[in-house]
Steps between C-alpha positions, in 0.01 A plus 500: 500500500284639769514165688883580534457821621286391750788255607753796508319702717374194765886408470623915608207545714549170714863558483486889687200333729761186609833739510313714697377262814840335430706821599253551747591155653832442399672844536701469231413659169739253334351200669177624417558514106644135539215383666232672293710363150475159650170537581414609170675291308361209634127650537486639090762227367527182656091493617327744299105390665616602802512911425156453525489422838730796576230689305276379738695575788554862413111544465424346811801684726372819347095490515437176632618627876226747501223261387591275740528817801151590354362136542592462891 
Protein backbone atom coordinates (compact mmCIF):
# COMPACT_ATOMS: atom_id res chain seq x y z
CA UNK A 1 0.00 0.00 0.00
CA UNK A 2 2.42 2.69 0.85
CA UNK A 3 4.88 1.35 -1.79
CA UNK A 4 2.07 2.36 -4.34
CA UNK A 5 1.65 5.57 -3.12
CA UNK A 6 5.04 6.25 -3.37
CA UNK A 7 4.73 5.20 -7.15
CA UNK A 8 1.73 7.64 -7.61
CA UNK A 9 3.34 10.49 -6.45
CA UNK A 10 7.07 9.80 -8.33
CA UNK A 11 4.64 9.10 -11.39
CA UNK A 12 2.58 13.02 -10.86
CA UNK A 13 5.63 14.59 -9.63
CA UNK A 14 7.97 13.48 -12.62
CA UNK A 15 5.10 13.99 -14.87
CA UNK A 16 4.56 18.15 -13.88
CA UNK A 17 8.69 18.21 -13.68
CA UNK A 18 8.88 16.64 -17.60
CA UNK A 19 5.58 18.69 -18.91
CA UNK A 20 7.07 21.50 -17.55
CA UNK A 21 10.76 21.65 -19.38
CA UNK A 22 8.73 20.11 -22.26
CA UNK A 23 6.46 23.29 -22.72
CA UNK A 24 9.36 25.15 -21.96
CA UNK A 25 11.12 23.55 -25.02
CA UNK A 26 8.51 22.62 -27.17
CA UNK A 27 6.00 25.56 -26.97
CA UNK A 28 3.21 23.69 -27.19
CA UNK A 29 1.22 22.73 -24.14
CA UNK A 30 -0.30 19.89 -26.18
CA UNK A 31 3.02 18.61 -27.39
CA UNK A 32 4.23 18.87 -24.05
CA UNK A 33 1.51 16.47 -22.41
CA UNK A 34 2.34 14.00 -25.38
CA UNK A 35 5.78 14.04 -24.72
CA UNK A 36 5.69 13.89 -20.92
CA UNK A 37 2.83 10.69 -21.31
CA UNK A 38 5.36 9.04 -23.50
CA UNK A 39 7.95 9.68 -21.36
CA UNK A 40 6.18 8.35 -18.56
CA UNK A 41 4.78 5.61 -19.83
CA UNK A 42 7.78 4.17 -20.89
CA UNK A 43 9.92 5.38 -17.69
CA UNK A 44 7.06 3.79 -14.85
CA UNK A 45 5.68 0.98 -17.34
CA UNK A 46 7.78 -0.43 -19.84
CA UNK A 47 11.32 0.06 -17.53
CA UNK A 48 10.30 0.55 -14.10
CA UNK A 49 14.46 0.58 -12.62
CA UNK A 50 14.94 3.36 -14.51
CA UNK A 51 12.62 6.02 -12.26
CA UNK A 52 15.35 5.66 -10.13
CA UNK A 53 17.71 7.23 -12.13
CA UNK A 54 15.25 10.09 -12.77
CA UNK A 55 15.18 10.15 -8.95
CA UNK A 56 18.62 10.65 -9.11
CA UNK A 57 18.59 13.17 -11.63
CA UNK A 58 16.13 15.40 -9.86
CA UNK A 59 18.43 15.32 -6.67
CA UNK A 60 21.41 16.10 -8.43
CA UNK A 61 19.82 19.11 -10.88
CA UNK A 62 18.43 20.50 -7.67
CA UNK A 63 21.36 20.32 -4.87
CA UNK A 64 23.97 18.67 -6.62
CA UNK A 65 24.76 22.12 -8.78
CA UNK A 66 25.57 23.88 -5.64
CA UNK A 67 27.89 21.19 -4.21
CA UNK A 68 29.62 21.07 -7.15
CA UNK A 69 29.76 25.43 -7.37
CA UNK A 70 30.95 25.01 -3.69
CA UNK A 71 33.75 22.44 -4.64
CA UNK A 72 35.52 24.71 -7.46
Amino acid sequence: MLWDNIWIALTLFFFVWIFNWAKGNLGSAKLAIVFAAVIIYLTFYQYPELVWLVVFLFVFSTFGIEIFNKAK
